[in-house]
N, C-alpha and C positions, 0 to 999 in steps of 0.2 A: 171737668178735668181735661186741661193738653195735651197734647204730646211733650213738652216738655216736662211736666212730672212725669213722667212714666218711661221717656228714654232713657238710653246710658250713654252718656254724654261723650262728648268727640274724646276725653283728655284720658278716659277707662276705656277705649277700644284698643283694640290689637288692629293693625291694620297692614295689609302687606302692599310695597311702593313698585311702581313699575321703572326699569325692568324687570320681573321677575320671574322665578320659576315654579311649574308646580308641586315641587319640593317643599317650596316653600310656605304655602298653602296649608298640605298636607300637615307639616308640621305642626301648622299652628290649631289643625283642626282637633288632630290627633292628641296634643297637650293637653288643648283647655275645652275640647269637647263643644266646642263654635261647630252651627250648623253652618255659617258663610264667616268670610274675612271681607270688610271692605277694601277695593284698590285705592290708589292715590298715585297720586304724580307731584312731583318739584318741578313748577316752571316756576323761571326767574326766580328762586325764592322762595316762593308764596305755593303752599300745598292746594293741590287741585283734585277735589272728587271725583274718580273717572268710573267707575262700578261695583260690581258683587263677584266674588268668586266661592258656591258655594259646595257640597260636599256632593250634591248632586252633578255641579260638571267635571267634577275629576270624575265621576266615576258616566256618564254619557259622551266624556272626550277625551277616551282614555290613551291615544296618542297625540295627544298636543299636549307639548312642554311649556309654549311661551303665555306667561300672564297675561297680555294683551290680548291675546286670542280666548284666554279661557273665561277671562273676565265677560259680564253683560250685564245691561242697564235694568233696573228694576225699576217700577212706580216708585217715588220719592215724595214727602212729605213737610210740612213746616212747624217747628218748634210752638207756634200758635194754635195751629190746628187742632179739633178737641178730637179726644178717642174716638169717640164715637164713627167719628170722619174718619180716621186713620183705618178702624176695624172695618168699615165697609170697603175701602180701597183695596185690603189686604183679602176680603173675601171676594170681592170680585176679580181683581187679578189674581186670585192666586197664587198672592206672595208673602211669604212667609217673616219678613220684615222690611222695612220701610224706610231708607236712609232720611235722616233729618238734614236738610239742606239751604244754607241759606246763600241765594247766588250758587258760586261754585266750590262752597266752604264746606265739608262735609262737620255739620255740629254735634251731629250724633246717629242712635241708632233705633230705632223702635221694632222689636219685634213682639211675635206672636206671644211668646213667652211672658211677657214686658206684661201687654194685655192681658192674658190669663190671671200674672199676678195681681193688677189693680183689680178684676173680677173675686180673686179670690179677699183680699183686703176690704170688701166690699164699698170700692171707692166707683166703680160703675154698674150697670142691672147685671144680676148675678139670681134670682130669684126660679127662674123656670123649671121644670122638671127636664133630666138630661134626654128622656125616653122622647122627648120632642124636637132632641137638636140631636141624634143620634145618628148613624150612618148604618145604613141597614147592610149595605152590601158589603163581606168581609174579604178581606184579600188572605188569601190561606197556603201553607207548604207542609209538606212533611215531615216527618222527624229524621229520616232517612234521605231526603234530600241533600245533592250535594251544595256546599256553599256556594260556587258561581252560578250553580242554578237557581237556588232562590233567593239571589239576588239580582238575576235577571227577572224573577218573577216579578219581586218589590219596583224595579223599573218598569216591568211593561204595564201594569198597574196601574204607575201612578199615584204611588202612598208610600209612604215611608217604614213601612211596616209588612209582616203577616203574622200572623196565628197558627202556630208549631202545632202541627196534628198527630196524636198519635195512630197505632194499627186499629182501634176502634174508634175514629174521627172525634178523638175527647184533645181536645184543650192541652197540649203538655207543656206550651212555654209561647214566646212571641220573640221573633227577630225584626230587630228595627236597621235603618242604615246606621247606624249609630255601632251597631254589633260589627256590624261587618267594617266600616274603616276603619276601628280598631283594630282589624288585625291585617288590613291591605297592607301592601308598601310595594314602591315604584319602583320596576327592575327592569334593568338594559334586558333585550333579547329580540328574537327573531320575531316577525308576522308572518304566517304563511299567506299567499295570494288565491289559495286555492280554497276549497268548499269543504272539507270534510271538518266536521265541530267535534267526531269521535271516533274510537277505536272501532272495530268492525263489529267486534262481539262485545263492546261494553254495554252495562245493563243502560244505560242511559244514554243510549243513543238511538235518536227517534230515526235519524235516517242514516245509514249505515255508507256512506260514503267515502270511498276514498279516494283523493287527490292526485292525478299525475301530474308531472311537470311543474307543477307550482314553483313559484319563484318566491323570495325571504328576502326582505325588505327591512333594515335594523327600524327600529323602536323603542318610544318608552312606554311602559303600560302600567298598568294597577295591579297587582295581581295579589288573587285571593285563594285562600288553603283550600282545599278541595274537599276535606272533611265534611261527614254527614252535619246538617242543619241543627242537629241535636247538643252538637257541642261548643256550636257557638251559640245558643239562643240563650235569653234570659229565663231562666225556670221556674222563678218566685214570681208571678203573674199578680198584679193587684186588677183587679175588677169591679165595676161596681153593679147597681142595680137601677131602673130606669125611675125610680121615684127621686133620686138625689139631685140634689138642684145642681144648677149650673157651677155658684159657687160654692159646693162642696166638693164637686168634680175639680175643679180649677184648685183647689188645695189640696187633692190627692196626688195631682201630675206634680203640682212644687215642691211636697213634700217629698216625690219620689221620681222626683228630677224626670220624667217622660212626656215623651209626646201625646199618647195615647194609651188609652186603656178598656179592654174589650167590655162590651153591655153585656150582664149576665141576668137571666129568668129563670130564678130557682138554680138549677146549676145548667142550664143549657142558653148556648152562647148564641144571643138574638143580636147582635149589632155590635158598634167600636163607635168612642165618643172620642175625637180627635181633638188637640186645643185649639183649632180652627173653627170647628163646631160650634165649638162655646159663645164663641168672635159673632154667632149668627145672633143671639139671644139677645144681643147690644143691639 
């Protein structure tokens, strides 16, 4: 199988044109629920593939406005190219999809997604138990946690995800970035220059600092409800068990549009089988 079965081709992308802004972006991520927009540019005519802008740099560059800047290059792929190739690229970099490129043409898009579904279709290996491509170590928050805190968690990470804990460390729901830019949106305001991250007697302030003289610097920024983690997370959790093969995993995430879904042993929560994971098994 190539990447050409299995991408979505140049003419079904959204794609946003430089110049632009991160408005822009946002918008589009926020509609249709795209984990990146490809950039492009008009010279002379003729459209030009310039990069990725994905949900991850609005929310790591949350004062830069201009698309050029927010944009960056990913590993890029060729319409010939079989899966298989494409799934090792994406595991080793790191990257979550794969611009299809021919020259400077962007022809399409291949992502992680893309992969999963020909795994779940059974059109490449899909056969393994998930309990062998599983990720042992879970990235975890509270239920009481506030949203810009554990979405700083889900960043410093490095996952797109955690595992909503309740007062007896049980399982109550999982926040993906997906929860949380649904409800961001980019608002004119001040920076302060100084150190203090909280109020002096807030329960959540690990160091109680406050700032003199600080100077305010205008800005755009992202900015996310402060509300406990409880009320943004998703609650209907699907889970599976480490005996389900690859490609049954891979038809639970499509049928329930997710990224991941936590490993469960009996009812205690032993690992998270991300759709990357699965990408190992190929």
């Amino acid at each position: 199988m190539n990447v050409a079965d299995a991408m979505t081709p140049r003419a079904d992308l959204v794609v946003v044109e430089i110049p632009g802004s991160r408005n822009d972006v946002l918008e589009y991520l926020q509609e249709y629920g795209f984990s990146s927009v490809p950039v492009v540019k008009d010279v002379d005519g003729e459209e030009v593939y310039r990069g990725l802008v994905s949900r991850d740099d609005l929310i790591d560059q949350p004062d830069e406005d201009q698309l050029a800047l927010l944009m960056r290059e990913v590993p890029a792929t060729s319409a010939e190219a079989t899966i298989e190739a494409a799934a090792e690229t994406m595991v080793a970099e790191r990257s979550r999809r794969l611009p299809v490129v021919d020259g400077d043409e962007l022809v399409g898009i291949l992502t992680v997604t893309d992969v999963v579904r020909a795994i779940a279709r059974g059109e490449v290996e899909g056969d393994r138990a998930v309990r062998e491509l599983a990720t042992r170590e879970v990235n975890a928050t509270h239920v009481e946690t506030p949203l810009p805190v554990a979405e700083r968690e889900i960043g410093l990470a490095g996952v797109p995800y955690a595992v909503v804990l309740d007062d007896d460390a049980e399982m109550a729901g999982i926040l993906t970035e997906v929860d949380v830019l649904e409800v961001a949106r980019v608002v004119e305001g001040e920076a302060s220059t100084g150190d203090s991250i909280a109020e002096q007697d807030s329960e959540w302030s690990w160091e109680g600092i406050k700032a003199t003289g600080a100077r305010y610097l205008p800005t755009r920024n992202v900015e996310i409800p402060a509300g406990a983690t409880r009320h943004f997370m998703t609650n209907e959790v699907v889970t599976v068990s480490g005996t389900r093969t690859a490609r049954e995993v891979a038809k639970e995430l499509i049928s329930n549009d997710v990224e991941q879904v936590p490993l469960v042993n009996g009812t205690e929560l032993s690992g998270v089988v991300r759709d990357i994971d699965l990408l190992e098994g190929i």
